[in-house]
C-alpha positions as CSV (number, residue, x, y, z in Angstrom):
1,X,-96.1,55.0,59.7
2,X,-97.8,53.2,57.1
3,X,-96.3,49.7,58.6
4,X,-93.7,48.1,57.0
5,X,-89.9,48.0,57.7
6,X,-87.0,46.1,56.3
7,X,-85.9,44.5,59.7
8,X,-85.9,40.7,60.1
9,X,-85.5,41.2,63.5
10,X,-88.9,41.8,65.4
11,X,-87.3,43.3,68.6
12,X,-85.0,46.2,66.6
13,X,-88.1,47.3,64.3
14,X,-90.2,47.4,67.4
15,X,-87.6,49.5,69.6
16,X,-87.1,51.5,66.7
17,X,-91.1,52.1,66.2
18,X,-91.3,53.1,69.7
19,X,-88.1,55.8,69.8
20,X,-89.4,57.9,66.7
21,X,-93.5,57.6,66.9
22,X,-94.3,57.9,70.6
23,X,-97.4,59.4,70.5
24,X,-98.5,57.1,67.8
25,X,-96.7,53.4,66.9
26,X,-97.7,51.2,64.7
27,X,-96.6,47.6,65.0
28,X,-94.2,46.9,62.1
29,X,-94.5,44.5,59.3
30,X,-91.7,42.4,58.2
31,X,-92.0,40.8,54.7
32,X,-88.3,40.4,54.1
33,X,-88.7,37.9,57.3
34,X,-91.2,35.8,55.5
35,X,-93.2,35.7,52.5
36,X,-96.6,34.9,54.8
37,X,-95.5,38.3,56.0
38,X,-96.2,40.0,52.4
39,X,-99.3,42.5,52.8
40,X,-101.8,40.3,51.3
41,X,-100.3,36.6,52.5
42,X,-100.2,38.6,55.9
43,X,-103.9,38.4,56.3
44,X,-104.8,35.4,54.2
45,X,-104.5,32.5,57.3
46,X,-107.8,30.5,57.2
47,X,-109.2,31.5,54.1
48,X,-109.9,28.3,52.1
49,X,-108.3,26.2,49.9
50,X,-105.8,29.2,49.8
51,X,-101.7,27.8,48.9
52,X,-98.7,30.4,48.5
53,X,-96.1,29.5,45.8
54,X,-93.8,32.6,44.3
55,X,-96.1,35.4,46.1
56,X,-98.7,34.1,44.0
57,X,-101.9,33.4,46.5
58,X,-104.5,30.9,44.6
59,X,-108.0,29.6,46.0
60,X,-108.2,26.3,44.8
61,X,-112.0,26.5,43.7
62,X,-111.9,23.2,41.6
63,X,-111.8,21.6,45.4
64,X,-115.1,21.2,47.7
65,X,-114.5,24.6,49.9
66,X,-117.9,24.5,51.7
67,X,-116.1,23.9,55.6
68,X,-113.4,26.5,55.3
69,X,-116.7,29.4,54.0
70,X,-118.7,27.5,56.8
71,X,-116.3,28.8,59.1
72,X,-116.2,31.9,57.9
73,X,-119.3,32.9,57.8
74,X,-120.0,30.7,61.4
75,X,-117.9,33.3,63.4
76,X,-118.9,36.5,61.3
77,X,-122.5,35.6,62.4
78,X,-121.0,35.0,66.4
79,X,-118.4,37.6,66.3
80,X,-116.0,35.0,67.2
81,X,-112.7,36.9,66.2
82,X,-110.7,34.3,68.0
83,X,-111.4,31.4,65.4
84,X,-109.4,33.8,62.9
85,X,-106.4,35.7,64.7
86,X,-103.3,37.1,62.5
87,X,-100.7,34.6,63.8
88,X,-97.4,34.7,65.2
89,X,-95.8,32.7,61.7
90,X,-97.8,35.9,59.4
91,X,-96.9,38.8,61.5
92,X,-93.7,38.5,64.3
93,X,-94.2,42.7,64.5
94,X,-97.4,42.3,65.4
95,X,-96.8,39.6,68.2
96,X,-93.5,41.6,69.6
97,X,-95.2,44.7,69.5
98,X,-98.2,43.1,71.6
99,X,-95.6,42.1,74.1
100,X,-94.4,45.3,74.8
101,X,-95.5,45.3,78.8
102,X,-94.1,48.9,79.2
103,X,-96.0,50.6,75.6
104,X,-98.8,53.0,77.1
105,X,-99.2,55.5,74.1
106,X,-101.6,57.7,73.9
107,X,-103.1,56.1,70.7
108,X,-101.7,53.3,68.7
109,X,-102.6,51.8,65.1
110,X,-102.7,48.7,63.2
111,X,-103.3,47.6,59.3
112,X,-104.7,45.0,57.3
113,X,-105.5,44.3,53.7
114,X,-108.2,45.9,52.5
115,X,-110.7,43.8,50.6
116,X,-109.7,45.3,46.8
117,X,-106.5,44.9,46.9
118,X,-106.9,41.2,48.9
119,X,-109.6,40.1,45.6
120,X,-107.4,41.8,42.4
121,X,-104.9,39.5,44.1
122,X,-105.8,36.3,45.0
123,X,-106.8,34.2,42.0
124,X,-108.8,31.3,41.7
125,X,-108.0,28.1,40.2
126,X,-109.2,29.4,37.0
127,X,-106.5,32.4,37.0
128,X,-109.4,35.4,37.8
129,X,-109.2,37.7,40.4
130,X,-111.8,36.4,43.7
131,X,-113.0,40.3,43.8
132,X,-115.1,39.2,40.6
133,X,-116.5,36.0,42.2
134,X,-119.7,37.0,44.2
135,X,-118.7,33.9,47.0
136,X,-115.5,34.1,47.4
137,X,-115.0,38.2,47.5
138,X,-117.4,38.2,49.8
139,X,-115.8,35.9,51.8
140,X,-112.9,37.6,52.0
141,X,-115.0,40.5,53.3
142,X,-115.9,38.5,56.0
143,X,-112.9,36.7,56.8
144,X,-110.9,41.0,56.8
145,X,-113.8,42.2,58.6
146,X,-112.7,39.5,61.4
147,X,-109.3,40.0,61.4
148,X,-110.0,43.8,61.6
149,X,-112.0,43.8,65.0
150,X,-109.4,40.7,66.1
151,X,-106.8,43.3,65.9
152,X,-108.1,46.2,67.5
153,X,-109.3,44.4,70.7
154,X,-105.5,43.3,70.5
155,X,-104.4,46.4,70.5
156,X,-106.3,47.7,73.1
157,X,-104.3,45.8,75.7
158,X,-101.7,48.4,74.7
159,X,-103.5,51.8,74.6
160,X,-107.6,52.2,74.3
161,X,-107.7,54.9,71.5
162,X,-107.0,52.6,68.1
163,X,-106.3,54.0,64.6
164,X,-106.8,50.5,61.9
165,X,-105.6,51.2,58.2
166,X,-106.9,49.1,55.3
167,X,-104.2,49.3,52.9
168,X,-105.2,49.5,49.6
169,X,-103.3,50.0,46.5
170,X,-105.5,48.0,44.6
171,X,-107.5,50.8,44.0
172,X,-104.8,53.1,41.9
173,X,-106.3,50.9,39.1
174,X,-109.9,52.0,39.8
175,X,-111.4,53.4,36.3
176,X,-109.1,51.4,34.8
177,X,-109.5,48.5,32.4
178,X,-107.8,46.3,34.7
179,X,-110.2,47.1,37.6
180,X,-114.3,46.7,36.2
181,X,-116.5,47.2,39.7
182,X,-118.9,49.9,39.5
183,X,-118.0,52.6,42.3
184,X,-121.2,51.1,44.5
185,X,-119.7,47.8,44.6
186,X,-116.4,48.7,45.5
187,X,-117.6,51.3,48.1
188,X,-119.9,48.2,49.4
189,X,-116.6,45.7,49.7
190,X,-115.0,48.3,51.9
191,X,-117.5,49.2,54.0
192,X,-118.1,45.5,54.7
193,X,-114.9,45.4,56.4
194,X,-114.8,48.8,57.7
195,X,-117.8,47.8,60.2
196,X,-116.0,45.4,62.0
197,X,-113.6,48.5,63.2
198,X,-115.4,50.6,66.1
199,X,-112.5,53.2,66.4
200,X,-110.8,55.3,64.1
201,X,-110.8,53.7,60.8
202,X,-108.5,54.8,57.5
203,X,-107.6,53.8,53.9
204,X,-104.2,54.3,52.4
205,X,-103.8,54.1,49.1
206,X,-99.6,55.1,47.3
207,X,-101.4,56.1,44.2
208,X,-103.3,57.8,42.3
209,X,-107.0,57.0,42.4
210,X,-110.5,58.3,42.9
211,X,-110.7,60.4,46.5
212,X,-114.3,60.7,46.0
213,X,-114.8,57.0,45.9
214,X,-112.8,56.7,49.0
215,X,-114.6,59.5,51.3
216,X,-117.8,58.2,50.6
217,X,-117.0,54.8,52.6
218,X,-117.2,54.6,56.2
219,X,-113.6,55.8,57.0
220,X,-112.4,58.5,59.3
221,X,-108.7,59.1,57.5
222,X,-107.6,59.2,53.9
223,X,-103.7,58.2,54.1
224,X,-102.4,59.4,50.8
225,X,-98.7,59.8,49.1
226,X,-98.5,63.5,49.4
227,X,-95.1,63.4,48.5
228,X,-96.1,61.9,44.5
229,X,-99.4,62.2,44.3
230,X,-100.8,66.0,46.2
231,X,-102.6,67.3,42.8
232,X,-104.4,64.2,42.9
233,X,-106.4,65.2,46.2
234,X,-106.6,68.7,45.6
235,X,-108.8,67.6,42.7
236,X,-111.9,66.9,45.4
237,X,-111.8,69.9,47.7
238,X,-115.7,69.1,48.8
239,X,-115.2,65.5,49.6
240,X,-111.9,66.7,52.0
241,X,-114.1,69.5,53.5
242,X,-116.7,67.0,54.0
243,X,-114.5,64.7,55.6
244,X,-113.0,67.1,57.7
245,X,-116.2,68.6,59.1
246,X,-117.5,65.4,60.3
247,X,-113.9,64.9,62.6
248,X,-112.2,63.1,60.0
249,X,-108.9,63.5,59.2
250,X,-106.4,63.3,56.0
251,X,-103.0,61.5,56.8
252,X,-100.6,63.1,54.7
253,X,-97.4,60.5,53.5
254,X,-94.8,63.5,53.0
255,X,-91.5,61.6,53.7
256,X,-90.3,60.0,50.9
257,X,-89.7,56.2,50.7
258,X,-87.1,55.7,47.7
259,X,-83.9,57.3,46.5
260,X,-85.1,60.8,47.1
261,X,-85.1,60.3,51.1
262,X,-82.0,61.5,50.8
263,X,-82.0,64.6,49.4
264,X,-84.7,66.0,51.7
265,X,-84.5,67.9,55.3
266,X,-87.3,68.4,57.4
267,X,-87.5,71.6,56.6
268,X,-88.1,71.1,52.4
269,X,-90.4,68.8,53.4
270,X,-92.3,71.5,55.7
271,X,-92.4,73.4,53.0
272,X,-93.5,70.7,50.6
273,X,-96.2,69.5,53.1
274,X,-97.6,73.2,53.4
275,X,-97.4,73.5,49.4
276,X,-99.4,70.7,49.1
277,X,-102.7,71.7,51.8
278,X,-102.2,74.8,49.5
279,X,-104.9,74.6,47.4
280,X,-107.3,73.3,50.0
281,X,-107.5,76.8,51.6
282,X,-108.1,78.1,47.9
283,X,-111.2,76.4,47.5
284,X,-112.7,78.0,51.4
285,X,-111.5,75.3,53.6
286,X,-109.2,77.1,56.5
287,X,-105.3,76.2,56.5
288,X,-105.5,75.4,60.6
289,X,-108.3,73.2,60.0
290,X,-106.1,71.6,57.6
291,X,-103.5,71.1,60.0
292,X,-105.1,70.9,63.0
293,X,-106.5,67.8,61.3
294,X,-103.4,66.2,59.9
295,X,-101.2,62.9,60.3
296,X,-98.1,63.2,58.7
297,X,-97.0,59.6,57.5
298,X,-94.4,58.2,55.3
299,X,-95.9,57.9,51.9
300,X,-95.8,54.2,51.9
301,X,-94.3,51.5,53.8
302,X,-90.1,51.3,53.9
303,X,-90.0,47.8,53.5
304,X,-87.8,49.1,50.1
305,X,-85.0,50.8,52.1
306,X,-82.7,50.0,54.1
307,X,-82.6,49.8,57.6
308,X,-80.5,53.0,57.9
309,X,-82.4,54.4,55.7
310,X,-86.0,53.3,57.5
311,X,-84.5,54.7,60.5
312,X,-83.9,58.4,58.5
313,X,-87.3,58.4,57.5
314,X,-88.9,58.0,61.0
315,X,-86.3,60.5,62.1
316,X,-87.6,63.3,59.9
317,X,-91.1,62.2,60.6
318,X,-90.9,62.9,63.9
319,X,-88.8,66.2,63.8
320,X,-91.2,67.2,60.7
321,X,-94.4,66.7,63.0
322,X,-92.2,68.6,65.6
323,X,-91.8,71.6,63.6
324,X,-95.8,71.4,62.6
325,X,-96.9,71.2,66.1
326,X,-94.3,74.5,66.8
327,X,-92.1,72.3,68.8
328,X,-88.9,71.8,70.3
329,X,-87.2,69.5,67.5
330,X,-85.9,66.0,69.2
């Protein structure tokens, strides 16, 4: 899954994460628990001069915040990860899922803000984005690129094959006038946190935004909304055979996360699914390699529903990737 859920309640999102995606969890997000548990507050603890008011994150910059980078850029240069953990107060999933003594699955994956999304949204004092200030975005590189390898060593303790997602909807607005960095740059901020991650790496983005942008970073997976947005991969049939050739993999987000949940079955979203990698095996790239290198995902968190309805779309998940794989339905 792509991470979050509507729960409150650590335990029941983490039982419920580990009865529908066994071979695979994720530890669950909770931002209707907390608003430090909102995707970009989630990964903002130790950044300086930072204060939350009304989901608005602001970096005071009118205040001396020569320390708080110190630090920063102190344990990036030591690869202390431990000066700059996700707490227990920004991610109870996270913490519950660690706990779990009796988890041994054969892979397991995290997520974090990705460094686009984390600079379009925190402002400094002057109201602009951070991504446009050449100190403070790259301090936020930093600060993610700790987090990052913080988390997977983490995770580790639970199973050692890791999967970590930057999640970045931030870059639906690239080419935009609302989003001004030149395709290098952009590609650069990524990668910058992307380093710190020495498994499997991905990017998830819900919209609609440049593919070719996104398979010339570092990453492994491209997570996508396959259930909106499919035409809008099929568009870069190279960069997808590219990625694919080199063992990456696309992570297709077929279940849908609004209203329409409930009009689907697994089997219209088989077919939907197999519509979609359609085209890819129009332009030479072979329908089982396709498949054989697939995650089928949500197409974005669930936070939105309700926790019935969270619970349906992990349901169809799993008997969806049941009927891919040609198995027994659960």
């Amino acid at each position: 899954m792509i991470g979050s859920l509507p729960h409150r309640d650590p335990r029941l999102a983490c039982a419920l994460v580990t009865h529908y995606l066994k071979d695979l969890p994720a530890w669950p997000q909770l931002p209707l628990l907390s608003p430090l548990e909102s995707m970009v507050a989630q990964f903002s603890e130790g950044f300086p001069g930072l204060t939350l008011a009304k989901d608005n994150l602001t970096a005071d910059d009118s205040q001396d915040l020569s320390c708080g980078l110190e630090a920063i850029y102190t344990a990036y240069l030591t690869e202390d990860t431990a000066i700059f953990p996700v707490s227990p107060t920004h991610a109870a999933g996270l913490h519950e899922f660690l706990s779990l003594s009796t988890a041994r699955p054969p892979a397991v994956k995290g997520q974090l803000t990705g460094p686009v999304s984390f600079g379009l949204s925190v402002r400094a004092s002057s109201g602009k984005a951070i991504i446009y200030d050449e100190f403070l975005s790259d301090a936020a590189v930093r600060l993610l690129y700790l987090k990052a390898k913080w988390q997977e060593a983490e995770l580790r303790r639970i199973s050692p094959r890791t999967i970590i997602f930057m999640d970045e909807p931030g870059l639906a607005g690239y080419g935009s006038a609302f989003f001004s960095l030149p395709k290098e740059q952009t590609v650069a901020l990524i990668d910058g946190v992307l380093s710190g991650i020495t498994g499997l790496k991905g990017i998830h983005c819900c919209g609609n935004t440049d593919w070719g942008l996104v398979a010339a970073t570092q990453t492994d997976i491209i997570s996508f909304d396959a259930y909106n947005y499919a035409a809008s991969l099929a568009l870069f049939p190279s960069e997808i055979n590219n990625l694919l050739a080199r063992g990456g993999a696309v992570a297709w987000g077929i279940v849908p996360t609004d209203e329409t949940l409930a009009k689907e079955s697994a089997a219209s979203l088989q077919d939907r699914l197999e519509e979609a990698m359609a085209p890819f095996a129009r332009h030479g790239v072979p329908y089982d390699f396709i498949k054989e290198q697939a995650i089928i995902t949500p197409a974005c968190g669930l936070a939105a529903l309700s926790e019935d309805g969270a619970e349906q779309a992990l349901s169809l998940l799993a008997e969806l990737s049941a009927r891919m794989r040609g198995e027994p339905v659960p």
